[in-house]
N, CA, C and O atoms as a Tripos MOL2 file, in Angstrom:
@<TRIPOS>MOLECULE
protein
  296   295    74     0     0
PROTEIN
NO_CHARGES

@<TRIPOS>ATOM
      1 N         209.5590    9.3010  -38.6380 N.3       1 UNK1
      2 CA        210.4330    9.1750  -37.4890 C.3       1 UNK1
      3 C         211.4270    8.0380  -37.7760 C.2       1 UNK1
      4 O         210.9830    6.9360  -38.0950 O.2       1 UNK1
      5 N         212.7610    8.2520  -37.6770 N.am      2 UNK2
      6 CA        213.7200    7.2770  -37.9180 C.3       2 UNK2
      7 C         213.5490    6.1170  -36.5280 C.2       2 UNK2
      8 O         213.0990    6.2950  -35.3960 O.2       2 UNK2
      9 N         214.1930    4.7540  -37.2810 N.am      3 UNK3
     10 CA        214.2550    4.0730  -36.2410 C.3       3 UNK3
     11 C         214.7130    4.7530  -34.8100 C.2       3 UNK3
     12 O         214.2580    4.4360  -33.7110 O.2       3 UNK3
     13 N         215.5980    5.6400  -35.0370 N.am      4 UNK4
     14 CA        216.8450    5.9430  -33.4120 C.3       4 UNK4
     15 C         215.9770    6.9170  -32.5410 C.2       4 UNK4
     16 O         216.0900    7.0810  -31.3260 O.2       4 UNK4
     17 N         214.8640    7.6900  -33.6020 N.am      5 UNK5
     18 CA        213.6870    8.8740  -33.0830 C.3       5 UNK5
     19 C         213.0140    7.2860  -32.6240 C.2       5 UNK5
     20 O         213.4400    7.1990  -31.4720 O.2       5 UNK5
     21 N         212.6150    6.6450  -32.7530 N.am      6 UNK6
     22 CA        211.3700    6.0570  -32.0630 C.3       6 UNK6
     23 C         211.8210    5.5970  -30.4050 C.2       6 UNK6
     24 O         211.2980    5.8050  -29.3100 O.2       6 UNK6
     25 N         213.2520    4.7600  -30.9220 N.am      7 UNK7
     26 CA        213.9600    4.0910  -29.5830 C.3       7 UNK7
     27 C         213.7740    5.2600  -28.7390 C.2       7 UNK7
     28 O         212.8880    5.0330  -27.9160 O.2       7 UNK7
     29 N         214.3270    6.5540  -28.6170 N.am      8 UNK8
     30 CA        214.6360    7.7510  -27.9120 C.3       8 UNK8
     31 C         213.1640    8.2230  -27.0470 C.2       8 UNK8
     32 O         213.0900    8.5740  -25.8700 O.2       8 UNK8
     33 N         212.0590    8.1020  -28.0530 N.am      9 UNK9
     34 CA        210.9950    8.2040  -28.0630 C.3       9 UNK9
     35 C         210.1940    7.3580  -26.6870 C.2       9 UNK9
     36 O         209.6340    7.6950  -25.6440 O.2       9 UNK9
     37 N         210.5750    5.8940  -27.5020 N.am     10 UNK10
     38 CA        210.5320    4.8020  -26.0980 C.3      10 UNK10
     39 C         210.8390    5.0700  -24.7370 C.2      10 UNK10
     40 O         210.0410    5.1620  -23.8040 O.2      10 UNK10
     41 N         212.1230    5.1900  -24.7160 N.am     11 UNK11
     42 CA        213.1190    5.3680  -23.9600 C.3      11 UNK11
     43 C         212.7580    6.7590  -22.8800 C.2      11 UNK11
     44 O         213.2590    6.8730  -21.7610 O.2      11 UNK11
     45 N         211.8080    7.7310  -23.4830 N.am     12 UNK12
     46 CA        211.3740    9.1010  -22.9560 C.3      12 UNK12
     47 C         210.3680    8.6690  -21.9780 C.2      12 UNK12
     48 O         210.3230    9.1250  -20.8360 O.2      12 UNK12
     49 N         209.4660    7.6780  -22.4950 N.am     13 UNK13
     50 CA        207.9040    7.2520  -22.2340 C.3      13 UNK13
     51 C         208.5200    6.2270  -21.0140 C.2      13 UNK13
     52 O         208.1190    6.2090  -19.8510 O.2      13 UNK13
     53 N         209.5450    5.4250  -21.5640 N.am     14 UNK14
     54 CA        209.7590    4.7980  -20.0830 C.3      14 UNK14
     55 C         210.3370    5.2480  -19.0290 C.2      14 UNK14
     56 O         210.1950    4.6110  -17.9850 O.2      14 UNK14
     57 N         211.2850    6.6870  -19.0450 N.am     15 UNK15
     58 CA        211.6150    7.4220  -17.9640 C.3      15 UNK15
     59 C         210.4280    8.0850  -17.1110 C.2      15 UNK15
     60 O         210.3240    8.1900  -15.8890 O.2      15 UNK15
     61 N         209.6380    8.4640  -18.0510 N.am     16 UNK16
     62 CA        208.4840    8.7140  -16.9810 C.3      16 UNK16
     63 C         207.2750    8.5410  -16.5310 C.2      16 UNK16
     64 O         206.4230    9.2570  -16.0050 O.2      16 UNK16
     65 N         207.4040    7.0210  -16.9610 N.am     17 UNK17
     66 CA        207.2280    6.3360  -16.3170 C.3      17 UNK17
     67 C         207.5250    5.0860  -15.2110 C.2      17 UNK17
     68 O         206.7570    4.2200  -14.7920 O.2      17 UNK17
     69 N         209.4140    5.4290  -14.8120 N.am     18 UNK18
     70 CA        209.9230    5.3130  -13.2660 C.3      18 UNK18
     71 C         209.6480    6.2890  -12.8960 C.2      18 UNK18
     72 O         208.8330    6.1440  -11.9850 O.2      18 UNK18
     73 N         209.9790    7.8160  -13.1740 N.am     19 UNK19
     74 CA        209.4230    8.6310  -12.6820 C.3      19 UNK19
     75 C         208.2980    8.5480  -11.5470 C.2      19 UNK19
     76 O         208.3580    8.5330  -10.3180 O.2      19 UNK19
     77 N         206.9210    8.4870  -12.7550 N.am     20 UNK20
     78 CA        206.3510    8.2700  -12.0970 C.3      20 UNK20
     79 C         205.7010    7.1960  -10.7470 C.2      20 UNK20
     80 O         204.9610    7.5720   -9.8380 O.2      20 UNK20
     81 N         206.2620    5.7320  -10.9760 N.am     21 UNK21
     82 CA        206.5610    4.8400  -10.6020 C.3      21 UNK21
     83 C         207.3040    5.1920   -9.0510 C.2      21 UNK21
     84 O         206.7830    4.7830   -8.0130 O.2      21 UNK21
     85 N         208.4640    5.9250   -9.0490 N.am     22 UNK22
     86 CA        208.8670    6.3340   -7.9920 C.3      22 UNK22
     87 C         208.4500    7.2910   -7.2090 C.2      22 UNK22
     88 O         208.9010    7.3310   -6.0640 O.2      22 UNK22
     89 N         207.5490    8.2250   -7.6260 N.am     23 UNK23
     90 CA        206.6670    9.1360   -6.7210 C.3      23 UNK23
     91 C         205.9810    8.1730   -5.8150 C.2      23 UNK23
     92 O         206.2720    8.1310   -4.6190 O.2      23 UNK23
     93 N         204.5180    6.9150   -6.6740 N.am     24 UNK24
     94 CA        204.0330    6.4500   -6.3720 C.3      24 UNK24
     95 C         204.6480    5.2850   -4.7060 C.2      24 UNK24
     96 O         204.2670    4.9570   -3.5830 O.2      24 UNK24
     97 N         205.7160    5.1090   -5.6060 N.am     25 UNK25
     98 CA        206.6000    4.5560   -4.4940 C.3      25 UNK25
     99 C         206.5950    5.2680   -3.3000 C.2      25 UNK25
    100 O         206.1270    4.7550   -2.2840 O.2      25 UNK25
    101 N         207.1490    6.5990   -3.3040 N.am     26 UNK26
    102 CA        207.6610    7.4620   -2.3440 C.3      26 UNK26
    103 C         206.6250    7.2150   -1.5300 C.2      26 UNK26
    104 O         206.6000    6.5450   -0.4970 O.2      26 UNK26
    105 N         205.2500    8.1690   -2.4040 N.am     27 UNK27
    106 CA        204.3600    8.6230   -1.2420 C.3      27 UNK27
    107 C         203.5830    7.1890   -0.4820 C.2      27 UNK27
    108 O         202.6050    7.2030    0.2650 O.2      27 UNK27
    109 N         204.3370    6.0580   -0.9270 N.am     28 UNK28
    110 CA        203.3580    4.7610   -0.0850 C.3      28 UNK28
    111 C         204.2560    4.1970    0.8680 C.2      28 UNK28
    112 O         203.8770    3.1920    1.4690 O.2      28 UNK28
    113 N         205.6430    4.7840    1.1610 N.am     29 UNK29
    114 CA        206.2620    4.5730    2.1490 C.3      29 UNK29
    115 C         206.0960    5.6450    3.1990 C.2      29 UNK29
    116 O         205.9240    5.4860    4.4080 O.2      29 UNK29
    117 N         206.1910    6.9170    2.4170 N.am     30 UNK30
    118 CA        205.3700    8.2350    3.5660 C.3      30 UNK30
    119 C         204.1130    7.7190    4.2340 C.2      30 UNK30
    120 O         204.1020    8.0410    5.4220 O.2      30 UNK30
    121 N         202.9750    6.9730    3.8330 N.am     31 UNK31
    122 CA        201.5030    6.5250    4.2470 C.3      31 UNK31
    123 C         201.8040    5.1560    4.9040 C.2      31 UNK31
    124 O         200.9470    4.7470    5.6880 O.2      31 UNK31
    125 N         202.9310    4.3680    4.6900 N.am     32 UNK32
    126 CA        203.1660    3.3640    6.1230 C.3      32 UNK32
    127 C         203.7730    3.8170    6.8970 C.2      32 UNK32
    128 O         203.8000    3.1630    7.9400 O.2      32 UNK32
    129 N         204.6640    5.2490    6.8860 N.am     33 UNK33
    130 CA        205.0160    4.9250    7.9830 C.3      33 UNK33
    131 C         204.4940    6.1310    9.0160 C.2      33 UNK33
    132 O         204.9520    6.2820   10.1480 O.2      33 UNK33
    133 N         203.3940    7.0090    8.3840 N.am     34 UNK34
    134 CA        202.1930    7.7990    8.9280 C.3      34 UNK34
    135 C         201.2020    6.1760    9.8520 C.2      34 UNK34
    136 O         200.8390    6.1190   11.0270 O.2      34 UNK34
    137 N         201.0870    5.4240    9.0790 N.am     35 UNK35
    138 CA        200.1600    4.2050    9.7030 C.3      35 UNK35
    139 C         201.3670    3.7000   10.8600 C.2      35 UNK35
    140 O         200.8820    3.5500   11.9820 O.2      35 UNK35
    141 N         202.6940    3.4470   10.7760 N.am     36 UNK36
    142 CA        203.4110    2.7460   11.9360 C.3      36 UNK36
    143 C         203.5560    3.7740   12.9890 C.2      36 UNK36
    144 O         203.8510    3.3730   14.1160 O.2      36 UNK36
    145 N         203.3450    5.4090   12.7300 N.am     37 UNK37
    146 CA        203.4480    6.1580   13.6880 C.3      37 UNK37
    147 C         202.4430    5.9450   14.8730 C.2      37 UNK37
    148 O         202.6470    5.9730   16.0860 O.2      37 UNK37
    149 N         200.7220    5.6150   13.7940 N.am     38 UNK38
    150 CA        199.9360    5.9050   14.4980 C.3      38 UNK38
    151 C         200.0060    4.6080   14.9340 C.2      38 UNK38
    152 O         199.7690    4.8320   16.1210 O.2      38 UNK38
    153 N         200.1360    3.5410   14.8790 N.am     39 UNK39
    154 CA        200.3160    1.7040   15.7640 C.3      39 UNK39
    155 C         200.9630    2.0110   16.6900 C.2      39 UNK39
    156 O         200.4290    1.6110   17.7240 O.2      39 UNK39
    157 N         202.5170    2.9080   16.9750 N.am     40 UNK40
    158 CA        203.3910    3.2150   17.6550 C.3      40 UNK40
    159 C         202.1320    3.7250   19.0860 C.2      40 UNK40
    160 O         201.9960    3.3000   20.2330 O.2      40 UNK40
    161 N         201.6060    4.5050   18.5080 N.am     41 UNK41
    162 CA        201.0780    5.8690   19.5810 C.3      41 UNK41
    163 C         199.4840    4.8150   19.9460 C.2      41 UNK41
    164 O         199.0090    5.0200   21.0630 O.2      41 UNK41
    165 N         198.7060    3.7290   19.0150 N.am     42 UNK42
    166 CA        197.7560    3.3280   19.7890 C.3      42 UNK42
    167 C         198.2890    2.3010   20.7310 C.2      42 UNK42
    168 O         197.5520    1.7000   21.5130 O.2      42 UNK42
    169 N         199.7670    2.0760   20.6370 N.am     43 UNK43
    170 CA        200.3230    0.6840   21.7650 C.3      43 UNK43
    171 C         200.5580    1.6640   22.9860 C.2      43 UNK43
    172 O         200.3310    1.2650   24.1280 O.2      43 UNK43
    173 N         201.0860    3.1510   22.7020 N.am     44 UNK44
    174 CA        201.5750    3.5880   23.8200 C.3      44 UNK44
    175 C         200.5230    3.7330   24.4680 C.2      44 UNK44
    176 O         200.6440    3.3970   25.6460 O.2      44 UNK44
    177 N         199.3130    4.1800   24.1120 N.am     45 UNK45
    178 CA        197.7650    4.5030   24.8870 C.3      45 UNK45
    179 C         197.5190    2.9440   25.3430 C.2      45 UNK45
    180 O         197.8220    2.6610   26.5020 O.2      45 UNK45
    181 N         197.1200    2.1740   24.7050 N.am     46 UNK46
    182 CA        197.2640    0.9110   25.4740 C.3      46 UNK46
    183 C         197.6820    0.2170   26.7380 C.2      46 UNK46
    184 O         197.1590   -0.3990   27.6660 O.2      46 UNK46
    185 N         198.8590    0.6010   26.3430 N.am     47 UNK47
    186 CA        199.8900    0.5310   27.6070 C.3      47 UNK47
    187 C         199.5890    1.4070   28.8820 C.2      47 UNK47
    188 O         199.4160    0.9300   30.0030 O.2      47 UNK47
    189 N         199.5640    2.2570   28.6840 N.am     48 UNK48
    190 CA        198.6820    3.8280   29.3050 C.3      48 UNK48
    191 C         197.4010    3.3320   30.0630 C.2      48 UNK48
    192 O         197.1970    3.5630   31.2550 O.2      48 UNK48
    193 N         196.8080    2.8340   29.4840 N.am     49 UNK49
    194 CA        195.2610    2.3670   29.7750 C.3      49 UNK49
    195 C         196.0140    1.2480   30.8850 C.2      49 UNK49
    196 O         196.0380    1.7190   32.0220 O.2      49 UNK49
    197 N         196.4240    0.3280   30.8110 N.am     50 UNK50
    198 CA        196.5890   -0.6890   31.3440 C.3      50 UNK50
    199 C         197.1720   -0.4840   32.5010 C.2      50 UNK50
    200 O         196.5540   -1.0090   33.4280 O.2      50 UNK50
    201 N         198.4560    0.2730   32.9090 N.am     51 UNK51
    202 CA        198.5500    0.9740   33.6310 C.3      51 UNK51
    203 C         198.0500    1.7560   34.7130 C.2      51 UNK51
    204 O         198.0100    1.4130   35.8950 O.2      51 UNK51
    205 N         197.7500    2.6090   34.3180 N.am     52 UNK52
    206 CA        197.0210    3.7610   35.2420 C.3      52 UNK52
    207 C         195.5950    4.0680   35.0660 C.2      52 UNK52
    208 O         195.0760    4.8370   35.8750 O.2      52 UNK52
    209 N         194.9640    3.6180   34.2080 N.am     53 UNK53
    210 CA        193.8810    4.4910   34.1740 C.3      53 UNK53
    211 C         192.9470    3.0490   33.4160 C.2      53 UNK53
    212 O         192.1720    3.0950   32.4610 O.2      53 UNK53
    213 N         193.2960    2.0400   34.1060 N.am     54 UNK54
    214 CA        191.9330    0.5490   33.5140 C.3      54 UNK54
    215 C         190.8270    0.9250   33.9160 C.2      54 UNK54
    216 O         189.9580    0.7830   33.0560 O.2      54 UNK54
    217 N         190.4260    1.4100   35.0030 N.am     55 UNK55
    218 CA        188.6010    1.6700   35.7170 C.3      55 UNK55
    219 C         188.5150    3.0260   35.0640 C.2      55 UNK55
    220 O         187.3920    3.3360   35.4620 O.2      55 UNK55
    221 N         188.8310    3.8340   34.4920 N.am     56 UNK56
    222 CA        188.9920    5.1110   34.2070 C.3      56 UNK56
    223 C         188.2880    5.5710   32.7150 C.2      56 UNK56
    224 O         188.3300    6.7660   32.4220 O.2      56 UNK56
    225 N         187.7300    4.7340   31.9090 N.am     57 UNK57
    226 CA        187.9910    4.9260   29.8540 C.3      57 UNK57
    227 C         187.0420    5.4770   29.6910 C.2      57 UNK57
    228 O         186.8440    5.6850   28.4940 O.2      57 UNK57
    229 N         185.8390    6.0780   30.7280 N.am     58 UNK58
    230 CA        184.9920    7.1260   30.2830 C.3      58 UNK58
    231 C         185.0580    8.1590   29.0740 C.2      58 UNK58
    232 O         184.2880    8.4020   28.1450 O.2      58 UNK58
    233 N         186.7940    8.8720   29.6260 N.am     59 UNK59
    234 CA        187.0430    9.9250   28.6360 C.3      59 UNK59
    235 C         187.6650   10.0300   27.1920 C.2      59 UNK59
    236 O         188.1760   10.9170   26.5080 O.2      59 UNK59
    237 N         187.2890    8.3160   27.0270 N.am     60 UNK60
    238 CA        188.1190    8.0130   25.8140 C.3      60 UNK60
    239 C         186.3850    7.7480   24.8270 C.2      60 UNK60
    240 O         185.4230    7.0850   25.2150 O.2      60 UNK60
    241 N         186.5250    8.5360   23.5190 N.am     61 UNK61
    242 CA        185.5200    8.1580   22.4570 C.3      61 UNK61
    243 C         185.3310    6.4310   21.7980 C.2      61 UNK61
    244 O         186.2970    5.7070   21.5570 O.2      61 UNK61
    245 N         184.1710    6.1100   21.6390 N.am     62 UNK62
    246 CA        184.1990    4.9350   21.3510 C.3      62 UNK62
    247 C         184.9290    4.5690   19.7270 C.2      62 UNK62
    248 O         184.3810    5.1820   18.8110 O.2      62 UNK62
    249 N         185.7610    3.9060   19.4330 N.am     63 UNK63
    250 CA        185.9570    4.0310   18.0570 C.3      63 UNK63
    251 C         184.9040    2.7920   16.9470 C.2      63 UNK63
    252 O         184.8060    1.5650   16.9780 O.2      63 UNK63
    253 N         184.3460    3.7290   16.1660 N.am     64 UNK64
    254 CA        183.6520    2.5840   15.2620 C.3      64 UNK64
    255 C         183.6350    1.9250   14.5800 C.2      64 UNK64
    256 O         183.2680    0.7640   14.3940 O.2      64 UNK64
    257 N         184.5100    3.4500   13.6440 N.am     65 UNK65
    258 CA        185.1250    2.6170   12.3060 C.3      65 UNK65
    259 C         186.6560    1.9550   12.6290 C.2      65 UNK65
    260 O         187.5000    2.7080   13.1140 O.2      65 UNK65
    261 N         186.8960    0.9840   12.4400 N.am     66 UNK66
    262 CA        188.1750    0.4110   12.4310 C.3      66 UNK66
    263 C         189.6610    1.0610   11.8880 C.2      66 UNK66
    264 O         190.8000    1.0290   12.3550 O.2      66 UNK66
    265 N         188.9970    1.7330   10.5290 N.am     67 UNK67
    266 CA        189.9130    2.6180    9.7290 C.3      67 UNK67
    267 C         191.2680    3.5730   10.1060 C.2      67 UNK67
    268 O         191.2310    4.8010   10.1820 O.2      67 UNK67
    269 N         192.2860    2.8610   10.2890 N.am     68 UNK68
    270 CA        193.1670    3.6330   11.4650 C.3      68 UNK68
    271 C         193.3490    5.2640   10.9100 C.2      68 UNK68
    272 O         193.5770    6.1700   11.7120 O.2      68 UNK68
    273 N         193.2190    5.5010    9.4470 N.am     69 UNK69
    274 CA        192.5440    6.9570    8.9290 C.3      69 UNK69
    275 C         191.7730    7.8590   10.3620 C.2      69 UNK69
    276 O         192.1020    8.8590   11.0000 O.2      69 UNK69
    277 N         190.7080    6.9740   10.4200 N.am     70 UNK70
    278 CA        189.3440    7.5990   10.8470 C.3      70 UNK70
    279 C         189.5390    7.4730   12.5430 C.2      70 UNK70
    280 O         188.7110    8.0000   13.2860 O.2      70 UNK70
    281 N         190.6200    6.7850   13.0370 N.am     71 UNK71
    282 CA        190.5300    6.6690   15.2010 C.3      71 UNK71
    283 C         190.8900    8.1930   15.8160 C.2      71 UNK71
    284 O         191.9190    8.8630   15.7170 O.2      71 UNK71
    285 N         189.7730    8.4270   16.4090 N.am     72 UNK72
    286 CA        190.1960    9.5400   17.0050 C.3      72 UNK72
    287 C         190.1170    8.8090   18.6510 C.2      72 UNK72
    288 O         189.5530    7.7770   19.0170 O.2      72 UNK72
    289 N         191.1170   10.0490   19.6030 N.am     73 UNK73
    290 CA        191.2940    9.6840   20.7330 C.3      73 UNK73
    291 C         191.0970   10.9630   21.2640 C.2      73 UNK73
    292 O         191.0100   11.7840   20.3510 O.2      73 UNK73
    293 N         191.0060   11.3860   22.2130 N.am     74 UNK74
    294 CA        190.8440   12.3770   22.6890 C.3      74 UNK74
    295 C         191.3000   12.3200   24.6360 C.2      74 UNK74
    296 O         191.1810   13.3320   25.3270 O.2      74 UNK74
@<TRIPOS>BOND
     1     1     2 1
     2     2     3 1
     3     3     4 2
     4     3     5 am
     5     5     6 1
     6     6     7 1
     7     7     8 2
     8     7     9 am
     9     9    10 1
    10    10    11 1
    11    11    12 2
    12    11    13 am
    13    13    14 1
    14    14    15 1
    15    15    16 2
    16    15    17 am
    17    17    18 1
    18    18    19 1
    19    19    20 2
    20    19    21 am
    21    21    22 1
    22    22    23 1
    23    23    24 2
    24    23    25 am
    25    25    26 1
    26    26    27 1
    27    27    28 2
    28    27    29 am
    29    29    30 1
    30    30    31 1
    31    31    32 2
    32    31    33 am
    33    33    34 1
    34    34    35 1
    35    35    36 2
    36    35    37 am
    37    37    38 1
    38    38    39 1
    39    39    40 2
    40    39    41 am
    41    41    42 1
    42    42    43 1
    43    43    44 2
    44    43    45 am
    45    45    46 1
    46    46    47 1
    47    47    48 2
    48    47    49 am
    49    49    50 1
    50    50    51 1
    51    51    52 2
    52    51    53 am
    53    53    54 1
    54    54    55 1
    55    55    56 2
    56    55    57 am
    57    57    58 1
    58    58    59 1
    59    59    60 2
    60    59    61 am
    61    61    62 1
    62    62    63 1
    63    63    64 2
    64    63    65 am
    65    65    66 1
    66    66    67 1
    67    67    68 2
    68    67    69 am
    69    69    70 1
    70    70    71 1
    71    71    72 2
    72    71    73 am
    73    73    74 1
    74    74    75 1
    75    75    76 2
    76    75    77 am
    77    77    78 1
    78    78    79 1
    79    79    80 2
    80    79    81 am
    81    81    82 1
    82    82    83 1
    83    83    84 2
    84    83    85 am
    85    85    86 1
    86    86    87 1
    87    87    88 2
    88    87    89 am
    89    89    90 1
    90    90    91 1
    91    91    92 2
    92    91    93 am
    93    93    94 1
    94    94    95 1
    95    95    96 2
    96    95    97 am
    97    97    98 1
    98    98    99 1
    99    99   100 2
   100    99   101 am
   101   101   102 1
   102   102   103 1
   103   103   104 2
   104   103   105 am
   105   105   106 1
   106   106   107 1
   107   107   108 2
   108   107   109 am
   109   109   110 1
   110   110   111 1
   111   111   112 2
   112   111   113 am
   113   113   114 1
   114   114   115 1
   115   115   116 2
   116   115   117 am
   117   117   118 1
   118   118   119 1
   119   119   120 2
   120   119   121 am
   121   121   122 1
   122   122   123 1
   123   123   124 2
   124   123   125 am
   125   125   126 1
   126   126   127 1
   127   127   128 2
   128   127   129 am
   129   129   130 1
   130   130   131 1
   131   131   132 2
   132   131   133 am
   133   133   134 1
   134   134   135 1
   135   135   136 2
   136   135   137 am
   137   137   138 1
   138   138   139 1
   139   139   140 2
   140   139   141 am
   141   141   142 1
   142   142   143 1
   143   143   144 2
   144   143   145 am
   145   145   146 1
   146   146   147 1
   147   147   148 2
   148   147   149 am
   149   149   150 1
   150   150   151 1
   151   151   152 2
   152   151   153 am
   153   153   154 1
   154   154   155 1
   155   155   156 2
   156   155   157 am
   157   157   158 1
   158   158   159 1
   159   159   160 2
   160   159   161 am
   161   161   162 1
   162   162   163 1
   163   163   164 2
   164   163   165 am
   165   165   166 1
   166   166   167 1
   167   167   168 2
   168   167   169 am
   169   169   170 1
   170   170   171 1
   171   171   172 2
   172   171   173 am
   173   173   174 1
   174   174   175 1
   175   175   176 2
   176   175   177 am
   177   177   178 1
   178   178   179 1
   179   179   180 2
   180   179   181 am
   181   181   182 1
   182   182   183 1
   183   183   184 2
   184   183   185 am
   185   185   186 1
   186   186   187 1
   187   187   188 2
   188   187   189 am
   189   189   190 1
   190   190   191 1
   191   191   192 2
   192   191   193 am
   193   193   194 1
   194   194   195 1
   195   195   196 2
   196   195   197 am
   197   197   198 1
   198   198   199 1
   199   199   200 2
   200   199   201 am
   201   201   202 1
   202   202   203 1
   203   203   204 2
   204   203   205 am
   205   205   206 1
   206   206   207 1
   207   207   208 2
   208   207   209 am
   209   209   210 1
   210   210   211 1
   211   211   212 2
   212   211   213 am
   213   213   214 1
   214   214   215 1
   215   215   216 2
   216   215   217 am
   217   217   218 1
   218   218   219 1
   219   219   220 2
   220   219   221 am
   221   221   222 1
   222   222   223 1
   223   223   224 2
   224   223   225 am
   225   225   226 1
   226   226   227 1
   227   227   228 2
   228   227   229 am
   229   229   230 1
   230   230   231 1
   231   231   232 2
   232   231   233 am
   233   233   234 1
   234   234   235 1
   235   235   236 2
   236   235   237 am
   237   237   238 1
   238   238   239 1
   239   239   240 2
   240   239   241 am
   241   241   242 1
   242   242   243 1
   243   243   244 2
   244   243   245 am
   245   245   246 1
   246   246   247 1
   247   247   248 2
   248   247   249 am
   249   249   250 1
   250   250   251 1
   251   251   252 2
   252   251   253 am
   253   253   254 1
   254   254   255 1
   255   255   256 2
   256   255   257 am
   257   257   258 1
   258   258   259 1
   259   259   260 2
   260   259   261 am
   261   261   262 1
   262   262   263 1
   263   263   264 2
   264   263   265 am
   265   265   266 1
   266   266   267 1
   267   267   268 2
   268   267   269 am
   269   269   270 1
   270   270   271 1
   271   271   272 2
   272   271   273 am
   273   273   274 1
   274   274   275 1
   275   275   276 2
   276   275   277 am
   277   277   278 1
   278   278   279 1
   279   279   280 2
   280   279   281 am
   281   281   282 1
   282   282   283 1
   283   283   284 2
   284   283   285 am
   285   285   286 1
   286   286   287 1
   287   287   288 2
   288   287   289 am
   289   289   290 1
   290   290   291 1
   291   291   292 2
   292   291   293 am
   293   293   294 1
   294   294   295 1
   295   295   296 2
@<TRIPOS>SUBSTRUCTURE
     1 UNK1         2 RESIDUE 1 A UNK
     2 UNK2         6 RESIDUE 1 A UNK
     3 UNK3        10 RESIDUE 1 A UNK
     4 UNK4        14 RESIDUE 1 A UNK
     5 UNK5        18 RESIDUE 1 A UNK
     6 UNK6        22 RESIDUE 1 A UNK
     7 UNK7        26 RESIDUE 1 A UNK
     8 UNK8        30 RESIDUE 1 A UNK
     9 UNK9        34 RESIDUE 1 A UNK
    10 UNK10       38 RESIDUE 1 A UNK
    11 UNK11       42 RESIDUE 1 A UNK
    12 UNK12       46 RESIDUE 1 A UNK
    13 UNK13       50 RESIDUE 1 A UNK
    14 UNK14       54 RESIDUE 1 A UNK
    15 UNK15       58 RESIDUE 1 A UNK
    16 UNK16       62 RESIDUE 1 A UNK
    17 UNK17       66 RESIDUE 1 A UNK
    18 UNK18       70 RESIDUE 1 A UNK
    19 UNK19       74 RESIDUE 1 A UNK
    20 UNK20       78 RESIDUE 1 A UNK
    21 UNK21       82 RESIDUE 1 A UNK
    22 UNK22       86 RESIDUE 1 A UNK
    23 UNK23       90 RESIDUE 1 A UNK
    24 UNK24       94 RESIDUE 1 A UNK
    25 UNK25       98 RESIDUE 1 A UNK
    26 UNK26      102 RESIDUE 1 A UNK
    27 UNK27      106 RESIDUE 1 A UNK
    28 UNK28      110 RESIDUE 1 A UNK
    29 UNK29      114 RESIDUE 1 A UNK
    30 UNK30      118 RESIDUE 1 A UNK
    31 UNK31      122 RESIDUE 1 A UNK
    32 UNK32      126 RESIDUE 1 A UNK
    33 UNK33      130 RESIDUE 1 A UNK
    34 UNK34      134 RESIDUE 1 A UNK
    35 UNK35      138 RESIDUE 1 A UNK
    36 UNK36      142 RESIDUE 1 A UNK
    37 UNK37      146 RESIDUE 1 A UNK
    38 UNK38      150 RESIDUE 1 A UNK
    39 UNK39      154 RESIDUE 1 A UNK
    40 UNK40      158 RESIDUE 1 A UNK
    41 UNK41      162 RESIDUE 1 A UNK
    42 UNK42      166 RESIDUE 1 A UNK
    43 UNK43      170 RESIDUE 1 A UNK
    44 UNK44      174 RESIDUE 1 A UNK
    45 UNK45      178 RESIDUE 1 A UNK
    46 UNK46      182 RESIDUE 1 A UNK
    47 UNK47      186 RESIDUE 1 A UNK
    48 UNK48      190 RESIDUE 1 A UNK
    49 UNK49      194 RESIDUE 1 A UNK
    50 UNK50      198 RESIDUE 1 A UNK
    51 UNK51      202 RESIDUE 1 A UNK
    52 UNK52      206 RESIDUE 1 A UNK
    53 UNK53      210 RESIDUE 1 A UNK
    54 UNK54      214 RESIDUE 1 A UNK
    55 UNK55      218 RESIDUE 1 A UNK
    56 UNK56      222 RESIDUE 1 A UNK
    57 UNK57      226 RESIDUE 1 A UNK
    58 UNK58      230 RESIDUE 1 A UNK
    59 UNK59      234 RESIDUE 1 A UNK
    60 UNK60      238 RESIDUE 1 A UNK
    61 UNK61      242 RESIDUE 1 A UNK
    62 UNK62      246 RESIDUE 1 A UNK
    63 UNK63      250 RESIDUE 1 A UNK
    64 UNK64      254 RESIDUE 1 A UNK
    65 UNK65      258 RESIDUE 1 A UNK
    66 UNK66      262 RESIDUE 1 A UNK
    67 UNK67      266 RESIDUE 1 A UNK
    68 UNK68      270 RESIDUE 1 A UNK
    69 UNK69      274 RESIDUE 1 A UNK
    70 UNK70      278 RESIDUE 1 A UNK
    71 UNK71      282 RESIDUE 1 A UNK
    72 UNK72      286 RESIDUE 1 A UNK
    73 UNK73      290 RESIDUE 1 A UNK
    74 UNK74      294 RESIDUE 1 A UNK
């Protein structure tokens, strides 16, 4: 492989790896702002609760795990 084959070579290996670099990127701004949707929507229930329905939280599930993944509301 001539010197200019190796640079090119380099040069291949580091495109994809921004490539890949920028997927990784992508999909971790898609997953904050899936997490700021769901902060958005546990302030609005909050608010909700506080409101109208404080003596009322019977019909709400207890949450256990912390994991904002794992909060269900119902």
């Amino acid at each position: 492989m001539t010197p200019a084959e190796e640079i090119r070579a380099l040069a291949d290996r580091a495109m994809a790896d921004a490539t890949s670099e920028r997927q990784g990127a992508n999909d971790a701004l898609i997953r904050a702002s899936c997490y700021e949707d769901k902060a958005h929507e546990l302030i609005a229930l909050a608010d909700r609760i506080e409101r109208e329905e404080a003596g009322r939280r019977s019909h709400f599930r207890r949450v256990v795990n912390t994991d904002l993944r794992d909060i269900v509301i119902d």
